[in-house]
Every structure is written in C-alpha cells, then in structure tokens.
C-alpha positions as CSV (number, residue, x, y, z in Angstrom):
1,X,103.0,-4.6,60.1
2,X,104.1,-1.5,57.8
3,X,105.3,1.2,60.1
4,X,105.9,4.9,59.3
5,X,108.2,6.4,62.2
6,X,109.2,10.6,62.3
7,X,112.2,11.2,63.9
8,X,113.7,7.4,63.1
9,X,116.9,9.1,63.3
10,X,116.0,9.9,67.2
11,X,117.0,7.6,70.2
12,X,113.9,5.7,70.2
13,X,113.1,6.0,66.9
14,X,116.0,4.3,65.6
15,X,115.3,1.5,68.5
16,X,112.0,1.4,67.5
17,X,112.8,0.6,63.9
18,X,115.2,-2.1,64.8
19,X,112.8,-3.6,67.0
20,X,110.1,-4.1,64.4
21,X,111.9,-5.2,61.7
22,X,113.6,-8.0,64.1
23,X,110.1,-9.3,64.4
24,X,109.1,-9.3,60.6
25,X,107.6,-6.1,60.5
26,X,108.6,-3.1,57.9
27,X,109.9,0.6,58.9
28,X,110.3,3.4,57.0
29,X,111.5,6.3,58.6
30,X,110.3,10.0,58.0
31,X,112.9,13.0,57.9
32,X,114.3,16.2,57.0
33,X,117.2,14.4,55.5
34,X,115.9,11.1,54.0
35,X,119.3,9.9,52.4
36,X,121.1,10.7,55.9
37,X,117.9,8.5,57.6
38,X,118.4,5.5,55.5
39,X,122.2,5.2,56.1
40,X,122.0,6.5,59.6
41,X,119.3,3.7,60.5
42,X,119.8,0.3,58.6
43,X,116.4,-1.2,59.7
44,X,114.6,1.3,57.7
45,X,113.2,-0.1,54.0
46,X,113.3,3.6,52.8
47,X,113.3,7.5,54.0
48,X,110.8,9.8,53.1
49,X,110.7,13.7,53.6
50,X,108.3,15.5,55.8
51,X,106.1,16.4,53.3
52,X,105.2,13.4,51.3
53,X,102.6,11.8,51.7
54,X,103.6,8.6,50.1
55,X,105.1,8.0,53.5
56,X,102.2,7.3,55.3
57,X,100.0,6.1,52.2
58,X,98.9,2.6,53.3
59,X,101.3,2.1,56.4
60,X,99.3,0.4,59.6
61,X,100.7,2.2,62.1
62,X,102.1,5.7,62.3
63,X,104.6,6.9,64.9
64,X,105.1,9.8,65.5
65,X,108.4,11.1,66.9
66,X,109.9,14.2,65.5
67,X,110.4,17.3,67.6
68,X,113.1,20.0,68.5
69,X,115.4,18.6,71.5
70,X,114.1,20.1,74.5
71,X,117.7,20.9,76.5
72,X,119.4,23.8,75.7
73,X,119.1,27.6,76.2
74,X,115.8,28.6,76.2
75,X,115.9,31.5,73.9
76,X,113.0,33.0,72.3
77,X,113.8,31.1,68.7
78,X,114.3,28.3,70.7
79,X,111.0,28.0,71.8
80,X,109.8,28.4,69.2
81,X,111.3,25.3,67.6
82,X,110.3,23.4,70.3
83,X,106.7,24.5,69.6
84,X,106.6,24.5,66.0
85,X,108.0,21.3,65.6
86,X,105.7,19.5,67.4
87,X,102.6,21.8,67.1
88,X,102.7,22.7,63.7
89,X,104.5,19.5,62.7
90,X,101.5,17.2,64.2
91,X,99.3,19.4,62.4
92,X,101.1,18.9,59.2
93,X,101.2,15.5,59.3
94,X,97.6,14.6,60.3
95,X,96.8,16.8,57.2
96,X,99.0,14.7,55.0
97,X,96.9,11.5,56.4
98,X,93.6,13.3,55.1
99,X,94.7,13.6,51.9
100,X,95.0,10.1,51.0
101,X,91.6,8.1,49.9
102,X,90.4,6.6,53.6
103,X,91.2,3.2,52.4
104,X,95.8,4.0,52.1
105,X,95.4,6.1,55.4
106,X,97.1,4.5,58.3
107,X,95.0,2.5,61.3
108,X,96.4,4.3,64.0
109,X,98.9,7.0,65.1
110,X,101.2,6.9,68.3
111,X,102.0,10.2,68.8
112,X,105.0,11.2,71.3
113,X,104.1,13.5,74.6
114,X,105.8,13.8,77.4
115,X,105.6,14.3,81.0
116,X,106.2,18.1,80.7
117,X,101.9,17.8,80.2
118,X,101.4,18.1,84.0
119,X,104.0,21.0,84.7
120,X,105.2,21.2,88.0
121,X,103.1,19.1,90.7
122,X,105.2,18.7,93.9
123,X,104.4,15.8,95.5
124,X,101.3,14.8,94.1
125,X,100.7,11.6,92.4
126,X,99.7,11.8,88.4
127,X,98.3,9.4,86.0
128,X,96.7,9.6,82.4
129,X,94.0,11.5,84.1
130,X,95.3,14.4,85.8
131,X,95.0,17.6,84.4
132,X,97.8,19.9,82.2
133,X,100.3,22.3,84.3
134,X,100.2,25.8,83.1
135,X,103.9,25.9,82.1
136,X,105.5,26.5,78.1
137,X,106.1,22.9,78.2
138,X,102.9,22.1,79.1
139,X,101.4,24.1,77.0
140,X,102.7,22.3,74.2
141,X,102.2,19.3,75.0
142,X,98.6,20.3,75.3
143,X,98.3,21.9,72.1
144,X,100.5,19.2,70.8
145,X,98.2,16.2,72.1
146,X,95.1,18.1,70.2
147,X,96.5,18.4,66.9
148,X,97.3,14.3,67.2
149,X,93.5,13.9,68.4
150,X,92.4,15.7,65.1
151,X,93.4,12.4,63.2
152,X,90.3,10.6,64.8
153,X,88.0,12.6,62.5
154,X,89.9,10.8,59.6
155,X,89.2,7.2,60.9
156,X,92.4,6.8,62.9
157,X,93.0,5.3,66.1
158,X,94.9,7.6,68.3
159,X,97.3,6.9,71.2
160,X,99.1,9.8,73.5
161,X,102.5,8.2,74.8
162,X,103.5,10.7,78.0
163,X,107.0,9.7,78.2
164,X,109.0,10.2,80.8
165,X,112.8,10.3,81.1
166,X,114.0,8.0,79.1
167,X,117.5,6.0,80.1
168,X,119.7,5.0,77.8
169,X,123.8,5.3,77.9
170,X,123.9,6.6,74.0
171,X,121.1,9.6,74.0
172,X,118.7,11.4,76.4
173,X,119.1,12.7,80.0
174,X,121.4,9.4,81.2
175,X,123.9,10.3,78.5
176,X,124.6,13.3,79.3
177,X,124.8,12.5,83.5
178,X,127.3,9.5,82.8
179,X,130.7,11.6,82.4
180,X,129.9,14.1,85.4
181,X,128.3,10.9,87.3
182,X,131.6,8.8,86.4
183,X,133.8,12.4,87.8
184,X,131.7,12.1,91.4
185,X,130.1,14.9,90.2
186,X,126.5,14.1,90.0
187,X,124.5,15.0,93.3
188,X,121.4,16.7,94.1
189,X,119.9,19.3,91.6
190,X,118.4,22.3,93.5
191,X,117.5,20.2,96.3
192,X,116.6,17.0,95.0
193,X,113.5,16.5,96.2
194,X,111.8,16.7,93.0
195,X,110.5,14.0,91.8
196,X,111.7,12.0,88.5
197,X,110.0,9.8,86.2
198,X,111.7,7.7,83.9
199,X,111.4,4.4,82.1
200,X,114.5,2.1,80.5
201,X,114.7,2.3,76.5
202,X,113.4,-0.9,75.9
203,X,110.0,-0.3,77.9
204,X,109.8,3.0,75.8
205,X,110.3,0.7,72.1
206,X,107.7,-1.5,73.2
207,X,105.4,0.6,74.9
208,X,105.1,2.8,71.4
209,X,104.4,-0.7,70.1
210,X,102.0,-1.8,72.0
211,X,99.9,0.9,70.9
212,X,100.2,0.8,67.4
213,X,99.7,-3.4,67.9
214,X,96.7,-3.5,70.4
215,X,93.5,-1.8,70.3
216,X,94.2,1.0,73.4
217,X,93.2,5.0,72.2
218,X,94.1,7.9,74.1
219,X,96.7,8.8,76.9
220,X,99.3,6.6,78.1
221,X,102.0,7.3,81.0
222,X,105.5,6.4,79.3
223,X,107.2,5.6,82.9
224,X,108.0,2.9,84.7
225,X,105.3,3.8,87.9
226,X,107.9,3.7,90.5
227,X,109.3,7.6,90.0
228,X,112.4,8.8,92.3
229,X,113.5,11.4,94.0
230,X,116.6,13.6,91.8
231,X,118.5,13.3,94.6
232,X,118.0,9.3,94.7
233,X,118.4,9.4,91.0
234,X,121.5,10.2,91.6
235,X,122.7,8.5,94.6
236,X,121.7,5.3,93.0
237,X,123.6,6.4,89.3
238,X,126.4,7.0,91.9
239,X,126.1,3.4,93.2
240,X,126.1,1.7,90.4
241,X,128.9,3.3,88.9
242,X,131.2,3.4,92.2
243,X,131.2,6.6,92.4
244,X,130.0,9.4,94.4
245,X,127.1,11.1,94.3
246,X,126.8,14.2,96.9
247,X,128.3,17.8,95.2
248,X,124.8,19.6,94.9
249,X,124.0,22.2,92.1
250,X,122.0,24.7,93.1
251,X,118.9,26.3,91.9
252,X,119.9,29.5,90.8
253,X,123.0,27.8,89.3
254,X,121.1,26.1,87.0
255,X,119.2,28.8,86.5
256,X,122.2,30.8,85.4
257,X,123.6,27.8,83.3
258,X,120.8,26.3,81.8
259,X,118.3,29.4,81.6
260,X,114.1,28.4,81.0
261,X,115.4,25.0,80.5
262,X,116.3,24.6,84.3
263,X,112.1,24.4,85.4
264,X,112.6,21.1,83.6
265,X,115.3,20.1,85.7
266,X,114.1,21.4,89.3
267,X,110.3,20.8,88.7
268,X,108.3,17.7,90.3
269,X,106.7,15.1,88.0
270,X,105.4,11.9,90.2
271,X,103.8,10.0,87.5
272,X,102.0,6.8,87.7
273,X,101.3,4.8,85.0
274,X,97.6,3.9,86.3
275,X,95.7,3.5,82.5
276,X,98.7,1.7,80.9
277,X,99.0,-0.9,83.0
278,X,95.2,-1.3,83.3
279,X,95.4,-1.8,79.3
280,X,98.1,-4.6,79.4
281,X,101.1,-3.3,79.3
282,X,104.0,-4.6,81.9
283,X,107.7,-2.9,82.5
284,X,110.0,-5.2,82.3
285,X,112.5,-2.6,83.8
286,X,110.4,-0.8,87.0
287,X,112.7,-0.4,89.6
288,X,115.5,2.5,88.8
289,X,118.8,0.1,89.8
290,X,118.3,-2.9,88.4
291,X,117.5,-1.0,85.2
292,X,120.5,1.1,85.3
293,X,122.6,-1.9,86.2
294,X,120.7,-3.6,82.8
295,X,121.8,-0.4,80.4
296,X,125.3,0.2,81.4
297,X,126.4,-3.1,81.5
298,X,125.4,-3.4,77.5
C-alpha cells in the first residue's frame, strides 16, 4: 500500500511509518517542514508540505495526524491552535483530496480523534456510540470528526480513531510521568478517581492500520478496554518502576500549574472499545502492567 501520513514527525506517526514500510508498504509523510520530515523519519520515501496536493494524489490510504499538542497553558492563542489545527486543518486537507480527478484520490482516510469527544463522564461506561461532552475539547473533536466525515462525499472511506492515552517512554503522557514517577513523585492527581484510558504504542500503529487495511468506516475507540483509575495508573507506574507512588497533587494545584489544561488531567473518561473489537481488531497490550512492563523494558 501507498500511505500519506500528517504529522509523520509525531509519536505515532513516525511509528506508523516505520511499521508500514517494514511490511512492504510506502510512506510519505506530510509537514510544515518537509526537508526536516524526511531526515527526521527515515521510513518516509518523501515529505510533502501541507498544501500540496501531490501528497495525497493516488496514495491508498490517508492518515491523518497533525494537530497542536494539547498540554500546555491554555491560553486564548493556544486554543486556538489547538482548534485550528485540527478543524481547519481537516478541512484543508479533505479539500485538497477534492481537487484531484476521483480516480488519484485516496481510498480511505484515518483520521486522529481522541477521547476528549465525550468530556467529562464520571463513572459511566463509553463506547463508539456515546454521545460528545460539552467541553473545548470536545467541541473539537466534534467539529473535528465532521470536517473528516466531509471526505465521504468525495468517494472516500472514512474512519474516526478515538485515541486514548497513548504509552510510550519517548513521547505522550508516559514520558513526561517517568522522571517525577522515577523521584517517588507520581501519586494521585486531584483524587484519582478519575478514570484513564490508554492503550500501548504498538496497539495505536496497528489500530490506525487496520483501518486504512480493512473495510471498517466510522468511529473507533483507540484504548485498550480495560481503563484505570489515575490513582492506579500510578500506583502500578510506581510498581513497575520500584518506586513509590502516594504524594498527591491536588486539584486546585493543577489548576494553578497547568491552567484549562488541568480538566484534561482531573476529568473521567471510562472508554470501552465495544465497535472495535466487534470489527476485528485485538490488543495485544490490554492490561496496564504487563504493557508498562513491555515499554520500559525496550
């Protein structure tokens, strides 16, 4: 297969390419810095900006990846790249697609979510069919989701991935928790009780795979169906490194620290991965230790 991935440069992007192109596949990667892309990620044949349209000009599967990181200071501006970049940019890309004769446009595009869709649920148990929080983040990941959908008028096969925190020890929430985790500093976040879902970094590379090489549309939980508490997250992370786990943070710490950013951190998410698994598609990695134990002994 040809593949056409934004944001190759990101943690599963540049995963992703390496995966395909183990198997035989092609990867080009789509960036604001092409040059920087192709010598960042050596599994990509070539780097295209944005705003070509060469890039996705007979490809068989689109991925779609790019957006503004979502930590950080919630400032006004920063919102705004966090919107813009996946709003707008999902709009600008399925526009690039319809330009192109139907014949070079791409079979289907796997567009990135996440599980900020269903803002914050408490204790309640999601899936694929549960309807959107009322939160910022979920409001983009609505608005986000639509513009994707829009490439179905073009002939396209869409699929929705609604990842959840994904674990790997070189990017993403894991990353960042290692040195504090690894200082006995890691313990319950305003609480803990909330709940976490997250899946291992190979389970995200093949799960964006599987939907660009099966026939499944539409949404698809990216996590693992077996979600944790925060303060198990971290009592576990604490186990597996040797360390302790049991200084909380509190909420209004965060608050203070981390600004609108922090609802991401304290809110509940308890996704089940219901229509993905009904499609085909296994974890390899489900429960939380074993796949921690898997990642940081690499």
């Amino acid at each position: 297969m040809q593949y056409a991935i934004t944001g190759a440069t990101g943690l599963i992007g540049a995963a992703l390419a390496a995966s395909v192109t183990a198997d035989g596949s092609r990867a080009v990667g789509i960036s604001r810095s092409p040059e920087s892309a192709a010598a960042r990620v050596p599994a990509l044949e070539a780097a295209f900006a944005p705003d070509d349209a060469d890039a996705y000009r007979g490809r068989d599967a689109v991925v779609h990846l790019a957006g503004e990181p979502v930590p950080g200071l919630w400032t006004k501006a920063k919102k705004a790249r966090i919107r813009d970049s996946r709003v707008d940019g999902t709009r600008r890309l399925v526009s690039l697609i319809g330009q192109l004769p139907s014949s070079e446009r791409p079979r289907v595009l796997v567009s990135s979510s996440a599980v900020g869709f269903y803002g914050h649920r408490g204790d309640e148990e999601l899936d694929e069919d549960s309807a959107p929080g009322d939160d910022f983040l979920a409001g983009v990941c609505k608005d986000w989701e639509a513009e994707a959908l829009k490439a179905r008028d073009l002939g396209v096969r869409v699929v929705l991935v609604r990842s959840g925190i994904v674990l790997s020890p070189h990017g993403g929430a894991l990353k960042q928790m290692l040195l504090p985790a690894k200082l006995g500093l890691t313990g319950p976040l305003g609480g803990g009780r909330q709940w976490w879902s997250w899946m291992h970094l190979n389970d995200a590379v093949r799960l964006f795979r599987f939907g660009a090489e099966t026939e499944v549309e539409g949404p698809l939980a990216g996590a693992s169906g077996n979600p944790v508490s925060q303060r198990e997250f971290a009592r576990t992370l604490g186990r597996v490194l040797r360390r302790p786990a049991f200084l909380p943070a509190p909420g209004w710490l965060l608050k203070l620290v981390l600004g609108g950013f922090a609802v991401e951190v304290l809110t509940s998410k308890r996704l089940l991965p219901r229509r993905t698994t009904e499609s085909g598609f296994a974890f390899d990695h489900a429960t939380l230790e074993p796949a921690l134990r898997d990642l940081l002994a690499r």
